[in-house]
N, C-alpha and C positions, 0 to 999 in steps of 0.2 A: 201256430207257435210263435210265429215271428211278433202277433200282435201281444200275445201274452209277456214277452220276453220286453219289449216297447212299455207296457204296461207297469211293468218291473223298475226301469229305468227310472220312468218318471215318478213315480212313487218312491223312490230312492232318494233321488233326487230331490221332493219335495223335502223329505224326511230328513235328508241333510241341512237345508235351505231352512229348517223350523230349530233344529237343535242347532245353528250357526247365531237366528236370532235368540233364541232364548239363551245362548252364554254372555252373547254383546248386552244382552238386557241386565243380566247377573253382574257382569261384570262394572258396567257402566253404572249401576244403581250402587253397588260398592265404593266406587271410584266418587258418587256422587256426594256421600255421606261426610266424605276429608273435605270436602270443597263447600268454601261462602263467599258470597259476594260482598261487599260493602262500597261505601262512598266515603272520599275524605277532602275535603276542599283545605291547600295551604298559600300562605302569601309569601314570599321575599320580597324584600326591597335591594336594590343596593346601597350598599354603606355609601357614607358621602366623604370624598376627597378635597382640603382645604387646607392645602398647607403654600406659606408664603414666606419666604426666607429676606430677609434685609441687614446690611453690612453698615455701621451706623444708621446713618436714614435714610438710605437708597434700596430701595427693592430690587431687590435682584430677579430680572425678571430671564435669565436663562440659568442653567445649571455651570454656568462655567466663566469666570469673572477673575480680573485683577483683584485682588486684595492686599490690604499692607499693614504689614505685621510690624508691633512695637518692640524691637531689642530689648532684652531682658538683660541686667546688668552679671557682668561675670569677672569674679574678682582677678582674671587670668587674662580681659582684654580692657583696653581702654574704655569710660563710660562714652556709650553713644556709638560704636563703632559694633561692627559683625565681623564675624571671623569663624572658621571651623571652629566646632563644637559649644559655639554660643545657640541659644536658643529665641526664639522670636515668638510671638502670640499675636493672634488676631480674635476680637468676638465675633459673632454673627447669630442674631436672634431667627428661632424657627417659631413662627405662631402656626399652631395642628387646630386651634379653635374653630369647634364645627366638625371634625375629622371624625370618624367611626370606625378607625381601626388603629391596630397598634403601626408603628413605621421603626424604621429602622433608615439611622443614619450613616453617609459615608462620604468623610474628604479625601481628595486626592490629589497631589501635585500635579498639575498640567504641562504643556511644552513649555520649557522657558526659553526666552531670549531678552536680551541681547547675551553675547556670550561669556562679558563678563564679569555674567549671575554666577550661582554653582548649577551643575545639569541634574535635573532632576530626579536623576539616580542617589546623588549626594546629599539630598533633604529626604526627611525621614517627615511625616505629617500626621500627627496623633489628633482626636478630639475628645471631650468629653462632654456632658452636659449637666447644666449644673452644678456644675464641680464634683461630676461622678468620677469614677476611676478611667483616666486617658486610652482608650483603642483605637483602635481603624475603624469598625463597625460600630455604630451606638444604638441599642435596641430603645424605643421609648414605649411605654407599654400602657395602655388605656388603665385609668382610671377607676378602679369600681365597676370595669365592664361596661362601660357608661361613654359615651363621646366627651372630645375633649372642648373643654368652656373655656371663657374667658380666663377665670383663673389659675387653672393647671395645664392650659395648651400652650403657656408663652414658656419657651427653655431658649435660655443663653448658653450656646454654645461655642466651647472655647477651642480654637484650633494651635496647637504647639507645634513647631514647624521647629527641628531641629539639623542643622548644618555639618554633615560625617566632613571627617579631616579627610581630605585628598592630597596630600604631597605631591603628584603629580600635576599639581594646579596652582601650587602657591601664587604665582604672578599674577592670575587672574584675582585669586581670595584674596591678595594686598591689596589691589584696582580694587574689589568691591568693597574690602573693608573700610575704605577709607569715604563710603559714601556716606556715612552717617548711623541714626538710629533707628529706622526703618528699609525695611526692604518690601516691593510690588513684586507679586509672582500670580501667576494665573492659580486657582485651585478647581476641581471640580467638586460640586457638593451633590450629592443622590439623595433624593429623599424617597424610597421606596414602600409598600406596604413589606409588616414585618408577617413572615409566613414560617410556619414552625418546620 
């Protein structure tokens, strides 16, 4: 009995072991029908960066320079003279020729010294380019999708650097006023990729 019983077993057991393959086979030949293979070969390049900034005809070769800005006349100060709420402009060409992406521009007032500039909190620093509409950030945007060329990668950009009235300072703003029609202050200029 015992071998009969043994006999039982394995035969069960076979019999489980065949309908176990036969559902993986069902199931996997189902499974198999949703499923294709293929091949896809793609390239990227990276875009190429070429941007060079110059302040007359000095290359500015770090992001962070003096610059000197030309008094703008203000029927409220003497010509040639700065004073709170007079405004001052500097150019500065960006050539993107060569460049393959759009950028985005940004100036910023730097540390200033000696102390009897205005401190940096008291200059407000706009740009525009081209004579677009003056902000803080300038987006410049590609071309037709296209890199920028000789002819549409050179933009003059205009920096407006305007001097908030401090009452707390006047004796310094007389000492600077009196220096003429220019003012030297550090700016930093970013030229970074413009990313949406």
């Amino acid at each position: 009995m015992e071998n009969e019983e043994k006999k039982k077993r394995i035969r069960n057991g076979v019999i489980i072991a065949l309908i176990l393959l036969l559902t993986i086979s069902l199931i996997g030949g189902t499974f198999a029908r949703y499923s294709s293979t293929g091949k896809a070969d793609a390239k990227a390049e990276i875009a190429k960066w070429a941007v060079t900034m110059k302040s007359g005809d000095t290359t500015l070769s770090s992001t962070s320079k003096d610059i000197t800005f030309t008094v703008q006349s203000n029927s409220n100060v003497v010509p040639g003279k700065i004073a709170p709420s007079v405004t001052a402009v500097a150019e500065v060409e960006l050539d993107l020729t060569g460049t393959e992406v759009a950028v985005d521009f940004t100036a910023t007032v730097g540390s200033i010294s000696p102390s009897n500039l205005p401190s940096s909190d008291k200059i407000s620093l706009t740009s525009s380019v081209d004579g677009g509409t003056p902000g803080t950030t300038q987006t410049i945007p590609l071309v037709n999708s296209s890199a920028f060329t000789a002819q549409n990668g050179k933009k003059k950009v205009t920096l407006t650097l305007e001097w908030e009235n401090d009452d707390t300072n006047n004796a310094d703003d007389t000492s600077t006023g009196t220096t003429g029609g220019t003012i030297t202050i550090p700016v930093t200029l970013t030229v970074q990729q413009h990313i949406n």
